[in-house]
N, C-alpha and C positions, 0 to 999 in steps of 0.2 A: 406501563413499563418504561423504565427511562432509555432514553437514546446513548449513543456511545461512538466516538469518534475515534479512532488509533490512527495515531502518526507516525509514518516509517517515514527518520532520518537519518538512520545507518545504512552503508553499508553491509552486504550479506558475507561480508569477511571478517574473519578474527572474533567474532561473536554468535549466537544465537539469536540476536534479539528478531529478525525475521522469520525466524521461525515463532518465537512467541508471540508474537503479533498475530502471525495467521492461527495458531491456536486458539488465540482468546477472541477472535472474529469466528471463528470456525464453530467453538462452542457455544457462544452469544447468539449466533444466527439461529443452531437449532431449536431456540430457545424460544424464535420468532424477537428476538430483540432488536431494534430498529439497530443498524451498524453502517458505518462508512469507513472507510479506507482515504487516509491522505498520504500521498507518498512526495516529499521534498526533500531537498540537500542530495547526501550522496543513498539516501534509501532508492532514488530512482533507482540507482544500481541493481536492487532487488526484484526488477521488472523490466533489465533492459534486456535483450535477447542478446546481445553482445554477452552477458554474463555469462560465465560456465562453474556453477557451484560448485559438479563435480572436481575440479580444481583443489580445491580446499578439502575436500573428504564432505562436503555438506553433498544434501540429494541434489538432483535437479530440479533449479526453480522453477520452469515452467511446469513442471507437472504437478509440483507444490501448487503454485496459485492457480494452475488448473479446479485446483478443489472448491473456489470462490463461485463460479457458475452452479453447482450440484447445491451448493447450499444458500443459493439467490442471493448472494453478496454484490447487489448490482451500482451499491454508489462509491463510486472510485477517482479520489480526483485526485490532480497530479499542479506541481506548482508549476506557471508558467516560467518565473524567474529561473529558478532552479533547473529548469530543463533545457534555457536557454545559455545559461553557465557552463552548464558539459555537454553542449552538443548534440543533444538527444530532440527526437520531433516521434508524434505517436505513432508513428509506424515503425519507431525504433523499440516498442516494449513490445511484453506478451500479454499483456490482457486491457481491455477496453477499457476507456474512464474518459472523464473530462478534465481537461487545460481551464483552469483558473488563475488569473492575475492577484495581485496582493491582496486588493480589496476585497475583490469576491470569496478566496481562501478565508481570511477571518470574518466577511459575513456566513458565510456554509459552518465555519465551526461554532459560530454563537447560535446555532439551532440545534445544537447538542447538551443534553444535559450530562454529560462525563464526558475526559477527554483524555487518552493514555496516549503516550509520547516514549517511544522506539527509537 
């Protein structure tokens, strides 16, 4: 079965694409499909705890990416640059992952055979 990489680079404002994202991880996983989660640019947004979706009429995101643990969604990295640009350090999101630098970021995704970009 081929592997599958999704990159959230939006923000969880003005669009849905966070939520498709965790849908097509959500349903990939049950499937036993190798999945990872990259979250850079302003998709940090969609995992910082500062965020309040309810704001906008979306759910709450933590309870959303809560769903990632129940369905073993456990490789989750997050861009160093990007996280250094706005501010953020891993105890500013809701859910676990690993800080990766440039290089390491496009070595983790050339070990994906698909790659969807949010």
């Amino acid at each position: 079965m081929k592997s599958l990489a999704i990159i959230n680079k939006s923000a969880p404002f003005g669009n849905i694409d966070y939520r498709e994202s965790l849908d097509i991880a959500l349903a990939n996983a049950s499937y036993d499909r190798p999945i990872a989660l990259f979250f850079s640019d302003d998709g940090l947004f969609q995992i910082s705890q500062a965020t309040d979706g309810t704001l906008t009429g979306n759910k709450e995101l933590s309870k959303t990416f809560g769903l990632l643990e129940m369905y073993d969604v456990e490789d989750i990295f997050f861009c160093q640059d990007s996280m250094l640009a706005r501010g953020l350090s891993d105890s500013d999101l809701i859910i676990e992952g690993q800080c990766l630098t440039a290089s390491q970021w496009f070595a983790k995704l050339q070990q994906f055979d698909q790659i969807i970009t949010f």
